[in-house]
C-alpha positions as CSV (number, residue, x, y, z in Angstrom):
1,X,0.1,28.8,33.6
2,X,1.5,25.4,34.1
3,X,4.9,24.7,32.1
4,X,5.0,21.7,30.1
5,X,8.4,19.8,30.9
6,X,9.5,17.5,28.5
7,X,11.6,14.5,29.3
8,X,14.2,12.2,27.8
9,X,12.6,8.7,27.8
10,X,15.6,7.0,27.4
11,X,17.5,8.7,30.6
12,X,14.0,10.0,32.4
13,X,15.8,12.8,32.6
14,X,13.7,16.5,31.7
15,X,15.5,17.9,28.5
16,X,13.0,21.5,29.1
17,X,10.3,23.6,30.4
18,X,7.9,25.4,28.3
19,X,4.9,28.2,28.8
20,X,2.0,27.3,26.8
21,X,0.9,30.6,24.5
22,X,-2.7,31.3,25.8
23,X,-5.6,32.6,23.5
24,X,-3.7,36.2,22.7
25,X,-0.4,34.6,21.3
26,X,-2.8,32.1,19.2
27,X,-4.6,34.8,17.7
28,X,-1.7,37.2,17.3
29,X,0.4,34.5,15.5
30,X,-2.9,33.5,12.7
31,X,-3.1,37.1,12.2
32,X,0.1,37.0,11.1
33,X,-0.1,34.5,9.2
34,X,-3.3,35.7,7.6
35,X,-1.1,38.8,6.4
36,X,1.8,36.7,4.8
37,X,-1.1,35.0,2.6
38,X,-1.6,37.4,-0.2
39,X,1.8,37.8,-1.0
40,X,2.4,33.9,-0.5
41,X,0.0,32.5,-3.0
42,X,0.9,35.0,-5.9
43,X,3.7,32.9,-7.1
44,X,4.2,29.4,-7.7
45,X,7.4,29.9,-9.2
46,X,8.8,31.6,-5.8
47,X,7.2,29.5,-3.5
48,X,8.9,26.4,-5.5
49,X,12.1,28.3,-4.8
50,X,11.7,28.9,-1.2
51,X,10.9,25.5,-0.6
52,X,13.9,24.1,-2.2
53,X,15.9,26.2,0.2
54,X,14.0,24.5,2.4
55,X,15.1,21.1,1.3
56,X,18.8,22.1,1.1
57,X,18.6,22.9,4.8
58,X,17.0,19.5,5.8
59,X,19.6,17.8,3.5
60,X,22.3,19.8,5.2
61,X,21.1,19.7,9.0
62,X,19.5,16.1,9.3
63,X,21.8,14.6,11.7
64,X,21.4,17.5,13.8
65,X,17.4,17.7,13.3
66,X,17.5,13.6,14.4
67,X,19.4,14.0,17.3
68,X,16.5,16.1,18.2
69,X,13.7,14.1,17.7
70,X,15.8,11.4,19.4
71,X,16.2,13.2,22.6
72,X,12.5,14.2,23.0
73,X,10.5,11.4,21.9
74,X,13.4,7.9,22.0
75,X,13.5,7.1,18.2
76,X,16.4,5.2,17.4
77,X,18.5,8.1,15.7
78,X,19.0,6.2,12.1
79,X,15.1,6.0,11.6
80,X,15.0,9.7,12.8
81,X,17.8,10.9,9.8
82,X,15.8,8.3,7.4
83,X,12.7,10.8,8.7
84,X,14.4,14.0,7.4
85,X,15.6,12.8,4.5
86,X,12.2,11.4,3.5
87,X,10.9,15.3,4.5
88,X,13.4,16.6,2.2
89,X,12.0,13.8,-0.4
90,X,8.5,15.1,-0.3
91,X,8.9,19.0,-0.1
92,X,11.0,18.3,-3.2
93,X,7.8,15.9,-5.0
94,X,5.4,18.7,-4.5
95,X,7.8,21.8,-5.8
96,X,8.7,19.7,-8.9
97,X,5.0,18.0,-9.5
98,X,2.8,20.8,-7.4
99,X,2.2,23.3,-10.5
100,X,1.0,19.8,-12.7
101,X,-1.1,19.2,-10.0
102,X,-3.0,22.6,-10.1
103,X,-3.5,23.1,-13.4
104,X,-7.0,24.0,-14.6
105,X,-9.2,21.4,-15.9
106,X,-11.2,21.8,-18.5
107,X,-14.9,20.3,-19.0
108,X,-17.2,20.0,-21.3
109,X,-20.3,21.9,-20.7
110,X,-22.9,23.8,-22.8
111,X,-21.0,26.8,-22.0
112,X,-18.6,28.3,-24.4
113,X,-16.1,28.0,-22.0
114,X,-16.2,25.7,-18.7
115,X,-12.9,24.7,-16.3
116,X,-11.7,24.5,-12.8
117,X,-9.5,26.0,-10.9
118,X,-7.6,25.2,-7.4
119,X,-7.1,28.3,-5.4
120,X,-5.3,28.1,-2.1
121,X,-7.9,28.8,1.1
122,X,-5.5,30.9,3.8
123,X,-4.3,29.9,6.6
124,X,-4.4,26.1,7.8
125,X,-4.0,25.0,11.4
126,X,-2.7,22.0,11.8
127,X,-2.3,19.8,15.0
128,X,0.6,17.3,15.2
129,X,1.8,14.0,16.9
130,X,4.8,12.9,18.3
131,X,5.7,9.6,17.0
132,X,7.4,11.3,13.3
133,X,7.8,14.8,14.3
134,X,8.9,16.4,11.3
135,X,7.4,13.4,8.7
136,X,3.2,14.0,10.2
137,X,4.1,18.1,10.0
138,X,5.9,18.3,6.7
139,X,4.0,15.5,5.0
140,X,1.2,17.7,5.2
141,X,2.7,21.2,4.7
142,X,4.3,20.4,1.7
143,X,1.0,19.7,-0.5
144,X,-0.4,22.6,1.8
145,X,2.7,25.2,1.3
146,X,3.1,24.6,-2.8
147,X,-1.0,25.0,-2.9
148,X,-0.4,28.4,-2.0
149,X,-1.8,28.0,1.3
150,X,0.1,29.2,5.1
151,X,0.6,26.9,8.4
152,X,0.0,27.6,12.1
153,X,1.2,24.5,13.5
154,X,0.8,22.6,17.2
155,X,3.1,20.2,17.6
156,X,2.8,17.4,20.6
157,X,3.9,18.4,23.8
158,X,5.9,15.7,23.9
159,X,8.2,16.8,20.7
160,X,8.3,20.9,21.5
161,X,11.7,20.9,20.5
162,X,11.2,19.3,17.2
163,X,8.5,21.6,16.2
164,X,10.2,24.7,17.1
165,X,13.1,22.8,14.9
166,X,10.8,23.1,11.7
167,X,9.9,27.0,12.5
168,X,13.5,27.9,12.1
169,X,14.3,25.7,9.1
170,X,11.6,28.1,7.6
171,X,13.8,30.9,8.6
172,X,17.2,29.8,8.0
173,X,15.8,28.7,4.7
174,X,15.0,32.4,3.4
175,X,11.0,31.8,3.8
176,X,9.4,34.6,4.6
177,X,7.6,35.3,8.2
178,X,4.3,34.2,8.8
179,X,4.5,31.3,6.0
180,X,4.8,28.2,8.9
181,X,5.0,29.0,12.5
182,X,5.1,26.7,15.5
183,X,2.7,27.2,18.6
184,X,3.8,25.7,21.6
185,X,1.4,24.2,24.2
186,X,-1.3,21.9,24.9
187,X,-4.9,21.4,24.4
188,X,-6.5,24.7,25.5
189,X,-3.8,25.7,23.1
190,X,-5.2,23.4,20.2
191,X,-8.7,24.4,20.9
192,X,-7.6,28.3,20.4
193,X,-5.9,27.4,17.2
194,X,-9.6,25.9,15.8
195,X,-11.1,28.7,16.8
196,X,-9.0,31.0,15.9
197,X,-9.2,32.7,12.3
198,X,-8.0,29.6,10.7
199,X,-9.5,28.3,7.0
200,X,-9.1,24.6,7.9
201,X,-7.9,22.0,10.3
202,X,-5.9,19.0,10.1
203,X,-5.3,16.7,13.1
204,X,-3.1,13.9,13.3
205,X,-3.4,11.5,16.2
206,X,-5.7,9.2,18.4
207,X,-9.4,8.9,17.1
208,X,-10.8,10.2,21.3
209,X,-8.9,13.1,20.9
210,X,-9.4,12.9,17.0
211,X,-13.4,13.0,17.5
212,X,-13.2,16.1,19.7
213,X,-11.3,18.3,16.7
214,X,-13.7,17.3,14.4
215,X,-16.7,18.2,16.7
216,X,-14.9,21.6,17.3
217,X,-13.8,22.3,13.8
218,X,-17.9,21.5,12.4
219,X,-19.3,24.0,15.0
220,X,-16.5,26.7,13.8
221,X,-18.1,25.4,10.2
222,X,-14.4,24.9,8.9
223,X,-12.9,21.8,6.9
224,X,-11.0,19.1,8.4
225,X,-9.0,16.1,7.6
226,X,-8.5,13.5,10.3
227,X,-5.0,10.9,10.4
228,X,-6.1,8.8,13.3
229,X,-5.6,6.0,14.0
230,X,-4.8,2.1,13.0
231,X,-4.9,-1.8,13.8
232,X,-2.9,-2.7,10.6
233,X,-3.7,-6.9,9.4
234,X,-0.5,-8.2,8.0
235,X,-2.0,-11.1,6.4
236,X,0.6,-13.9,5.4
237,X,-0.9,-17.0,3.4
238,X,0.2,-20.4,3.2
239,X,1.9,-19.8,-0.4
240,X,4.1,-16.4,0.9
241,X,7.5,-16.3,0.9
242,X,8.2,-17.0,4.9
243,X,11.8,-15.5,4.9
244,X,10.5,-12.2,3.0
245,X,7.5,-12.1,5.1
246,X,9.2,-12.6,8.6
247,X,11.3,-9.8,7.6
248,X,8.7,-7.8,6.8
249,X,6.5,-8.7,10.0
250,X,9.9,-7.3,12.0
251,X,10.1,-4.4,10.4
252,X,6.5,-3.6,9.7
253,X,5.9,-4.3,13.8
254,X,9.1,-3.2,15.7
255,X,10.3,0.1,13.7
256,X,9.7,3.5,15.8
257,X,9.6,1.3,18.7
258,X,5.9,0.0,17.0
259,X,4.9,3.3,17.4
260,X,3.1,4.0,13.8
261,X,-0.5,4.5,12.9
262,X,0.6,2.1,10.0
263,X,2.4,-0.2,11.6
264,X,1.7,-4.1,11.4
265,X,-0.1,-4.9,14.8
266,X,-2.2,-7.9,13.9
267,X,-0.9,-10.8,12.2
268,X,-3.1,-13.3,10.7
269,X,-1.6,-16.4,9.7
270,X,-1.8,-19.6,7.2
271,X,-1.5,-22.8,9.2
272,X,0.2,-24.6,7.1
273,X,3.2,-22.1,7.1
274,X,2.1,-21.3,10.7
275,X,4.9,-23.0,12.6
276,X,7.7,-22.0,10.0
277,X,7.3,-18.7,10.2
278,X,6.7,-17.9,13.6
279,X,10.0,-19.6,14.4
280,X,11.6,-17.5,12.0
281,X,9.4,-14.0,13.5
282,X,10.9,-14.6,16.3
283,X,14.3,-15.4,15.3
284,X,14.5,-12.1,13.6
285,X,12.8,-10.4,16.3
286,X,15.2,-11.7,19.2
287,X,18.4,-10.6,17.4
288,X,16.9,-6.6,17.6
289,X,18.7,-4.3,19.9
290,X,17.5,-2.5,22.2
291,X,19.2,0.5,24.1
292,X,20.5,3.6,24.1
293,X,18.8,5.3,20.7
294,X,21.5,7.3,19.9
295,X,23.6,4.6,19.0
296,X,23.8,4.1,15.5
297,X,23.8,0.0,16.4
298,X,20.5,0.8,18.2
299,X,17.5,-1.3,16.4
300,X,14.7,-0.5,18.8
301,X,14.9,2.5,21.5
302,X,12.1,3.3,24.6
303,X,8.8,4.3,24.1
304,X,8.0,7.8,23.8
305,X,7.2,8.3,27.5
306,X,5.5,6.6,30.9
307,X,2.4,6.4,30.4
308,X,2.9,4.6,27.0
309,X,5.0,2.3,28.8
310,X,2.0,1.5,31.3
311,X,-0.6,0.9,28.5
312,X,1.8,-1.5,26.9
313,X,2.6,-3.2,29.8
314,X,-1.6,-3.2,30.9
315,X,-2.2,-4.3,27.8
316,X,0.1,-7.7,27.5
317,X,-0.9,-8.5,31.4
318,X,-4.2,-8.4,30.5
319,X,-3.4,-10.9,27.9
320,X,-1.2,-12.9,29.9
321,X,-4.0,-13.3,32.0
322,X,-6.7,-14.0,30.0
323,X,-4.2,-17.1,28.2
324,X,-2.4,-15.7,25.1
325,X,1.2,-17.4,25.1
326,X,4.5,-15.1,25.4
327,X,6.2,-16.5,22.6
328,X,9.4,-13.5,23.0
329,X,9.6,-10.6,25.5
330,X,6.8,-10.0,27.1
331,X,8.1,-7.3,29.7
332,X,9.3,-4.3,30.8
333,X,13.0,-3.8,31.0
334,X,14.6,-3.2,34.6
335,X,16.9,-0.1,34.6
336,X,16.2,3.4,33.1
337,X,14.0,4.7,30.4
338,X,10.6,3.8,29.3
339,X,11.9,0.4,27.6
340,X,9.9,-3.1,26.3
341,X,11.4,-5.9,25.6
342,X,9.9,-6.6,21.5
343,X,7.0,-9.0,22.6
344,X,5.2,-11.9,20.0
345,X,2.2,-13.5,21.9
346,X,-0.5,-16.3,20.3
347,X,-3.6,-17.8,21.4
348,X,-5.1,-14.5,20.8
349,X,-9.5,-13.9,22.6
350,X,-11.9,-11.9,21.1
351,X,-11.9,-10.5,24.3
352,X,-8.3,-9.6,24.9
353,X,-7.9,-5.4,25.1
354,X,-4.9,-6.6,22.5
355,X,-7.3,-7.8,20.0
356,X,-9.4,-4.7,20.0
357,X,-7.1,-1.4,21.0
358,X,-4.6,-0.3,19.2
359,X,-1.0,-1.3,20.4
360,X,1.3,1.4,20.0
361,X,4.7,-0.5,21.3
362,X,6.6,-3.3,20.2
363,X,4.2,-6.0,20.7
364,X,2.8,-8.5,17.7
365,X,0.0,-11.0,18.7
366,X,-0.4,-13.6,16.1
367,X,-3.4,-15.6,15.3
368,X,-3.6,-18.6,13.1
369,X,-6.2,-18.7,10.4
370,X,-7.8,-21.4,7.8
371,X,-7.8,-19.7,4.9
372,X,-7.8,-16.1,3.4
373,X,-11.3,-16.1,3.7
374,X,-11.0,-16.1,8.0
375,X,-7.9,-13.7,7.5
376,X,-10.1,-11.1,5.7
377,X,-13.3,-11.7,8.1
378,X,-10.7,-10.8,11.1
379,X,-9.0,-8.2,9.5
380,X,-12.0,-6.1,8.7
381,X,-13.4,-6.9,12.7
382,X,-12.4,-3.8,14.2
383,X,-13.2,-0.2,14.3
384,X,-10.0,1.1,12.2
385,X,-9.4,0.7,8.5
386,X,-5.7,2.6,7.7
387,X,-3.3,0.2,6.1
388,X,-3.2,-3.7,5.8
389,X,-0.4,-5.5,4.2
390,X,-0.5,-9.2,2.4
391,X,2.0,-11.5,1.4
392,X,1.4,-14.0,-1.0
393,X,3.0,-15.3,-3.7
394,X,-0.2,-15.4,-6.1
395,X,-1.0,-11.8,-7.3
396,X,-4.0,-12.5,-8.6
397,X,-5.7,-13.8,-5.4
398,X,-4.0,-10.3,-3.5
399,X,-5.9,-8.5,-6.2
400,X,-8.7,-10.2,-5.2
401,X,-8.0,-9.5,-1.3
402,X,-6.9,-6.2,-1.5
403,X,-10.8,-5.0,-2.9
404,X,-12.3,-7.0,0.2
405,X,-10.2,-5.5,2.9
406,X,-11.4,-2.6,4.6
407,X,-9.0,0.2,4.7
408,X,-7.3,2.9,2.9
409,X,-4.1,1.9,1.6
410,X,-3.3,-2.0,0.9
411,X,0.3,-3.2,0.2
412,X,1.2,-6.5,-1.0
413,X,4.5,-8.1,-0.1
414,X,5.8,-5.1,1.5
415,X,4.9,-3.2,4.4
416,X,2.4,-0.5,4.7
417,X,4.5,3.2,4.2
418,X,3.5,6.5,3.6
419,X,5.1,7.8,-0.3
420,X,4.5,10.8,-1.3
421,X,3.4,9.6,-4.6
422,X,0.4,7.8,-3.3
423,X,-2.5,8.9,-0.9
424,X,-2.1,8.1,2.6
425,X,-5.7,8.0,4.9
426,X,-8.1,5.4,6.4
427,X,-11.5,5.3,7.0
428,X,-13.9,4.2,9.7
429,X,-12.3,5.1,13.1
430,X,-8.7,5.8,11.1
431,X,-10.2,8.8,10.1
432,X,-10.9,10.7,6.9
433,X,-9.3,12.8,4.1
434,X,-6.6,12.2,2.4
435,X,-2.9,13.2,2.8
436,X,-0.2,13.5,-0.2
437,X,-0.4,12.6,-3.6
438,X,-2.9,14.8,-5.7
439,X,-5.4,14.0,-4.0
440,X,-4.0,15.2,-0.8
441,X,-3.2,18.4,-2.1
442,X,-7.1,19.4,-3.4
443,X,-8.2,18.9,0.2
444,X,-7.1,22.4,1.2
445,X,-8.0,24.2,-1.4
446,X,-11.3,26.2,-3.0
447,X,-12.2,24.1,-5.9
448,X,-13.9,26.5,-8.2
449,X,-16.1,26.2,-11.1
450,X,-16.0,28.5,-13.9
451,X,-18.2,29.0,-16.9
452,X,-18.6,31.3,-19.9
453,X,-21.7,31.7,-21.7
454,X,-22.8,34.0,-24.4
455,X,-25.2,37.0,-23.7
456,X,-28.3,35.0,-22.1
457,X,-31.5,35.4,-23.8
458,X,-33.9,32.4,-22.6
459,X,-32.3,30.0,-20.2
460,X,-34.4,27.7,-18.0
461,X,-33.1,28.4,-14.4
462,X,-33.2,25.1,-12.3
463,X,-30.9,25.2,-9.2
C-alpha cells in the first residue's frame, strides 16, 4: 500500500510516513466501537465526567497539541492554542448544557400520555479536514459524545498527527476504548468507513468531494450531515464604522492563512466609504507578518501545502490577466515553504475564477457597490450560502439584510465564527445539517415518539 508522507509546509521538509488501514482495520476498529456503545450511552452523568477529564487534558496539553497542528498543516501556533482552548470550551458547553438539551418533551395529544425522547444511534463516522484539526473533529464530537453516541474518525491526510493527537487525549483522559478512535488513511479509507457498520456520517470539507459522501452514505441508506464549503460576503455600507470594519475585513480574510470555510472572501463595498476604507484594508493588511508559524510574533504562516499554493497562485494570475488591480501582495514568496504574500485586488469580472471559486488563501477581491440592494444581489450570486457578515451602523436595515441574504449564519459587525452556543451550517453548495448548539446535537440521534392510550375499543386507523 502506498504510505502517505506528510510534510512541513513551512520548511518542505516530511515530518512522517504512514500505512493507510485497509478495509479489515476499518471494520475491526467499528466493531469495536459498536461494543463500547451499550455501556457508553447508559450514563449521562459518567459520560459528563469523562469528558471533563477530557477538557482538563486539553487545558493542560494545548501548547503541546498546537505545536502539532503547526507542524503538519502551517497555522500560526497562537491561532492553533486559541483552537484548543476553544475545544476545551465546547466539550465543556455540552457536558454542562447536554442533559437540558435531551430532556423529553412533552406534547399534547389525545393520548393520555404523549412525549419525545432523544436516544443516541451508535456509532458515527465522521470524516475530517485539515484547516482546524482538532476544532472540525471536536466541534462535532462533543454534541455527538454527550448524546450518548461513539466516534470512528478520518482525519485529513494532511493533519495525521493531529488526529492521532485526539485518540490519545481520549486515553490519557480515562475514556474508555472504543468511545473515539482515529483511522489513518485516505479515500479508499473513507469510503470503508461509510460502508462500514457505521449509524451515520458526517463530512467536513470541499462540496466535489462533499457530493461523493453524500452519494455513498444515501446508497448505504444512512444519515449524513454535510460542512462544505463557503464564499463568505462581508458587506460594508456607506454608514459602517470604517476603522472597526477594516479590522474586521483583516481578520475575517487573513486568519488561518484565509483558510476557513467561514472566512470573509468577498467584499462588497459602499462607494461612498469606498476609498476610505480600502486605504485603511490595506494598511492593516500590510503591517501582518508573515513567516515562520511557530513564532509567537507570527500573524500569517504558509498555506497548508503545494498544491494549495498553486490554486492560489492560478487563481490571482488568472485575475491579473483578465484586469483586476493588485492593490497589496499579489505573489508568491521566494524562499521555502508554501508562502503568499496577503493579496487585496479590485476591478473584480463576473468572469474571474476569483469571483466564482472559493479562495482558500490570503487573498480578498473587493468590489464596489451602489447600495445594499447590489450588495445583497452579489452576495447571494454564487453556489454557496455558509456565513456572511455586515457592518453597518443602522441595526434596523441589517435586520432587514440579514433575512434577504442567503446563507446559514449572518453576523453583523463582527466576523462570521463558529460558537458553540449557536448553530453552525449553510445551505445550497455549503452543505446541509447543522453542527452545535441544540440543534446540532438532535442530528445524530433517534428522535422517538411516544404515546399512551387507554385500552382501545373503537379507534379510526388512518396512517
Amino acid at each position: 500500500m502506498n504510505q502517505i508522507i506528510t510534510r512541513n509546509p513551512a520548511t518542505e521538509e516530511e515530518i512522517s510516513k504512514f500505512t493507510p488501514m485497509d478495509k479489515n482495520q476499518v471494520v475491526q476498529i467499528v466493531g469495536k466501537a459498536k461494543r463500547a456503545f451499550p455501556e457508553w450511552k447508559k450514563e449521562y452523568e459518567k459520560r459528563r465526567s469523562y469528558i471533563y477529564n477530557l477538557v482538563e487534558y486539553l487545558k493542560k496539553n494545548k501548547t503541546e497539541l498546537a505545536k502539532v497542528a503547526t507542524a503538519e498543516m502551517g497555522k500560526v501556533l497562537k491561532e492553533s492554542i486559541g483552537e484548543v482552548e476553544k475545544c476545551a470550551w465546547a466539550l465543556e458547553f455540552y457536558a454542562d448544557h447536554g442533559d437540558s438539551f435531551l430532556s423529553d418533551e412533552v406534547l399534547n395529544t389525545d393520548a393520555r400520555k404523549s412525549f419525545l425522547t432523544f436516544e443516541p444511534i451508535g456509532v458515527i463516522g465522521s470524516i475530517m479536514p485539515w484547516n482546524f484539526p482538532y476544532w472540525q473533529a471536536l466541534r462535532f464530537a462533543a454534541p455527538c459524545l454527550m448524546a450518548g453516541n461513539v466516534i470512528v474518525m478520518k482525519p485529513s491526510r494532511i493533519t495525521l498527527q493531529s488526529g492521532i493527537e485526539i485518540e490519545k487525549a481520549f486515553t490519557e483522559s480515562g475514556i474508555p476504548d472504543g468511545i473515539f478512535q482515529t483511522l489513518i488513511g485516505s479515500v479508499d479509507t473513507a469510503n470503508h468507513l461509510i460502508d462500514s457498520d457505521v449509524s451515520a456520517v458526517t463530512f467536513t470539507g470541499s462540496t466535489n468531494a462533499g457530493a461523493k459522501v453524500g452519494e455513498r452514505t444515501a446508497m448505504n441508506l444512512k444519515k449524513c450531515v454535510l460542512e462544505l464549503g463557503g464564499s463568505d460576503p462581508f458587506i460594508v455600507l456607506d454608514d459602517a464604522i470604517i476603522e472597526k470594519a477594516a479590522e474586521g475585513a483583516v481578520k475575517g480574510r487573513f486568519i488561518n492563512c484565509g483558510q476557513s470555510c467561514v472566512a470573509s472572501k468577498r467584499f462588497f463595498v459602499g462607494k461612498n466609504i469606498s476609498k476610505d476604507f480600502i486605504e485603511l484594508f490595506i494598511k492593516k493588511a500590510s503591517q501582518l507578518k508573515v513567516g515562520d508559524p511557530t513564532s509567537i510574533e507570527t500573524d500569517v504562516g504558509p498555506l497548508s501545502s503545494k498544491s494549495s499554493l498553486e490554486t492560489i497562485s492560478g487563481i490571482v494570475e488568472d485575475a491579473k490577466e483578465k484586469g483586476a488591480e493588485i492593490l497589496l501582495g499579489g505573489s508568491e514568496i521566494e524562499g521555502r515553504g508554501y508562502f503568499y504574500q496577503p493579496t487585496i485586488l479590485t476591478n473584480v469580472k463576473p468572469n474571474m475564477r476569483i469571483a466564482k471559486e472559493e479562495t482558500f488563501g490570503p487573498v480578498a477581491p473587493i468590489t464596489i457597490v451602489e447600495n445594499e440592494s447590489e450588495a445583497v444581489k452579489l452576495a447571494n450570486d454564487i453556489e454557496f450560502g455558509l456565513g456572511a457578515s455586515i457592518w453597518t451602523k443602522d441595526l434596523e436595515k441589517a435586520d432587514k439584510m440579514s433575512r434577504r441574504i442567503e446563507s446559514g449564519i449572518v453576523s453583523v459587525n463582527n466576523v462570521v465564527l463558529s460558537d458553540p452556543r449557536v448553530p453552525f451550517g449553510g445551505i445550497k453548495h455549503s452543505g446541509f445539517g447543522r453542527e452545535l448548539s441544540r440543534y446540532g446535537m438532535l442530528e445524530f440521534v433517534n428522535i422517538k415518539s411516544v404515546r399512551f392510550y387507554e385500552n382501545l375499543t373503537h379507534h379510526h386507523y388512518v396512517e
